[in-house]
SERO-4910 file (N, C-alpha, C, O; in steps of 0.05 Angstrom, whole numbers):
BEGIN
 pado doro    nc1    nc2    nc3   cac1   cac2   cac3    cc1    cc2    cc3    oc1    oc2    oc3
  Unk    A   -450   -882   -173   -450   -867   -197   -460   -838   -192   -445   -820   -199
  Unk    A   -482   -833   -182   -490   -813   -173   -478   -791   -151   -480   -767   -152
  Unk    A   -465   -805   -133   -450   -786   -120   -418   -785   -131   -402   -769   -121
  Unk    A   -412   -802   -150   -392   -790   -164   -400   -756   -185   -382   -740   -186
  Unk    A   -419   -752   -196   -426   -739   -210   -434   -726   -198   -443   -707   -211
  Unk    A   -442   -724   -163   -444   -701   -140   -416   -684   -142   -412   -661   -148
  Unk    A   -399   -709   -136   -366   -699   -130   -359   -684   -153   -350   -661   -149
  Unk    A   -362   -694   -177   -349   -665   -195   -361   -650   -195   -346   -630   -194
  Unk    A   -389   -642   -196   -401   -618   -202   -392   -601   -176   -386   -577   -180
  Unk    A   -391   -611   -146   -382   -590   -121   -352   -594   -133   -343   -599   -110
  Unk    A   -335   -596   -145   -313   -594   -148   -311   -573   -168   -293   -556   -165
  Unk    A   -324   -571   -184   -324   -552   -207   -343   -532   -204   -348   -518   -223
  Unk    A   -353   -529   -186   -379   -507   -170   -362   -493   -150   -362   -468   -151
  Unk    A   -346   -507   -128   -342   -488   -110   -328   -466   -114   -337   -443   -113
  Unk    A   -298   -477   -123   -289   -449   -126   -302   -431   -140   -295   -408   -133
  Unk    A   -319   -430   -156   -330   -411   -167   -348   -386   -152   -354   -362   -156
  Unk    A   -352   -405   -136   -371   -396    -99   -364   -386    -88   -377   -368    -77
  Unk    A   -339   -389    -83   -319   -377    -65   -309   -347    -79   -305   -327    -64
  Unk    A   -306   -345   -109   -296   -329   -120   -318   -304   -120   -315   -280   -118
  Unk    A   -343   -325   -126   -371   -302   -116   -367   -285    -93   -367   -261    -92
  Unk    A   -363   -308    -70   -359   -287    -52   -346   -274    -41   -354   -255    -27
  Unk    A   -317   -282    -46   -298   -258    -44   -302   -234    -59   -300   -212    -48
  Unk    A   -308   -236    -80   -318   -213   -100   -341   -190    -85   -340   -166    -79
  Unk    A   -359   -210    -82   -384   -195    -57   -373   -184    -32   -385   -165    -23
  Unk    A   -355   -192    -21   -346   -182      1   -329   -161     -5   -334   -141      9
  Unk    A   -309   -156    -25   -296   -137    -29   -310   -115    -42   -304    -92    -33
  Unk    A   -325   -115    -58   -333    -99    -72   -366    -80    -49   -378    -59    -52
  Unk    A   -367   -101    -29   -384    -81     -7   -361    -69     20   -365    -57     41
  Unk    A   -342    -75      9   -328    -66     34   -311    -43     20   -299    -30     37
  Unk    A   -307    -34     -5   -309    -10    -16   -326      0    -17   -321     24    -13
  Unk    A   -354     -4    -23   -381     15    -24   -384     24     -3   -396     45     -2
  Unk    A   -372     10     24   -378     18     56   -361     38     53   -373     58     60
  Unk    A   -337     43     45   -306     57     52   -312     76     29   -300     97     32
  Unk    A   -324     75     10   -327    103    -11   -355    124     -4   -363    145    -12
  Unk    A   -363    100     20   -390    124     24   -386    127     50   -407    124     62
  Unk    A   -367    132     65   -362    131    100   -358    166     95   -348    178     76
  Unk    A   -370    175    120   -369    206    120   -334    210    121   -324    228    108
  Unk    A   -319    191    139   -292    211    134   -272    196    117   -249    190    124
  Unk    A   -282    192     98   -265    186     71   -256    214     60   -232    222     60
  Unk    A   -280    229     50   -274    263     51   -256    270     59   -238    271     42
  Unk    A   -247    278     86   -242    290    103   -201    278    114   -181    293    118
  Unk    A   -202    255    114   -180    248    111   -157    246     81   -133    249     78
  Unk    A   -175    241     67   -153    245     35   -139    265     37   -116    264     29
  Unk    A   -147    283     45   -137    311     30   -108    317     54    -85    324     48
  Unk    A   -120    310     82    -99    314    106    -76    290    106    -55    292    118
  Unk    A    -83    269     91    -67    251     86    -44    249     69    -21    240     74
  Unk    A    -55    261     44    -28    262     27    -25    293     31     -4    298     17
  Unk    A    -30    309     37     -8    331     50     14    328     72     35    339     75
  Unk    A      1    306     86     15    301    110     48    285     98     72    287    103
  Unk    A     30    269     80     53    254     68     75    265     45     93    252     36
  Unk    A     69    295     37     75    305     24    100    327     33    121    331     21
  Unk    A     89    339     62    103    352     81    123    333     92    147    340     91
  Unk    A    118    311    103    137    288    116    158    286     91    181    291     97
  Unk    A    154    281     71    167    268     46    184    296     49    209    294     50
  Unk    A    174    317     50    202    347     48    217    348     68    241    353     64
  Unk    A    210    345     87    226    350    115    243    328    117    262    332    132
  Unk    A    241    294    103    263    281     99    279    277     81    298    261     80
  Unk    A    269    298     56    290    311     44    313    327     50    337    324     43
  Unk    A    301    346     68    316    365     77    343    354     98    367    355     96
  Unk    A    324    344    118    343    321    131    360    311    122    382    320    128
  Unk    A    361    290    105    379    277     82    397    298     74    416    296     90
  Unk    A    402    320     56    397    337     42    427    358     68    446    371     60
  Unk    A    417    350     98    435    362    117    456    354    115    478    364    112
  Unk    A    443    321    118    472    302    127    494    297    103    518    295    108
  Unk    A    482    295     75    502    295     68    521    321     61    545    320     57
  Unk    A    501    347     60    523    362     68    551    364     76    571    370     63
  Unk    A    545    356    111    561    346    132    573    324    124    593    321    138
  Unk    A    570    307    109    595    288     92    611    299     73    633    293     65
  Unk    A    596    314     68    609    323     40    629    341     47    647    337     30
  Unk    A    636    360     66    645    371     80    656    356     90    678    367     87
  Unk    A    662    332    105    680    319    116    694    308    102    716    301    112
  Unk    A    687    303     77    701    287     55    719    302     41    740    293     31
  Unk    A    711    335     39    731    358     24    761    357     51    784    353     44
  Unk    A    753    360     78    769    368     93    791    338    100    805    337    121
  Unk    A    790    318     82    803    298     89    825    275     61    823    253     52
  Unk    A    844    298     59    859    290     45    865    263     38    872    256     16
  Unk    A    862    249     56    872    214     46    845    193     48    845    169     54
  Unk    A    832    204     43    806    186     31    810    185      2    820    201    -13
  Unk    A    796    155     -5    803    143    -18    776    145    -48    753    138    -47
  Unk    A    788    153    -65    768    164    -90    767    141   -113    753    144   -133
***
């Protein structure tokens, strides 16, 4: 009887434990990563970087279809 009424209570305890401590673990592994000296320092070079990348495969893009588009004026029997 007694270790039945062990078994539910760790049944209805653990996950709760577990949720503790995933919670504890994540939430110190942001306090580590919001207070690290180059959190600063990278944001700013990061989404510029990604910002600059994101134009230049615009532009790219932006070439090629040009150069389709242009191939597509110069080609009478394609199909519309």
């Amino acid at each position: 009887m007694k270790s039945e009424v062990i078994n539910k209570l760790f049944i209805y305890f653990v996950p709760d434990l577990k949720r503790k401590k995933m919670n504890s673990f994540w939430y110190t592994l942001g306090k580590i990563l919001n207070g690290a000296w180059f959190y600063d320092n990278i944001g700013d070079i990061f989404n510029y970087s990604v910002i600059v990348l994101g134009f230049f495969g615009l532009f790219y893009w932006l070439r090629w279809q040009k150069k389709f588009n242009d191939q597509a004026a110069n080609d009478p029997n394609q199909i519309k």
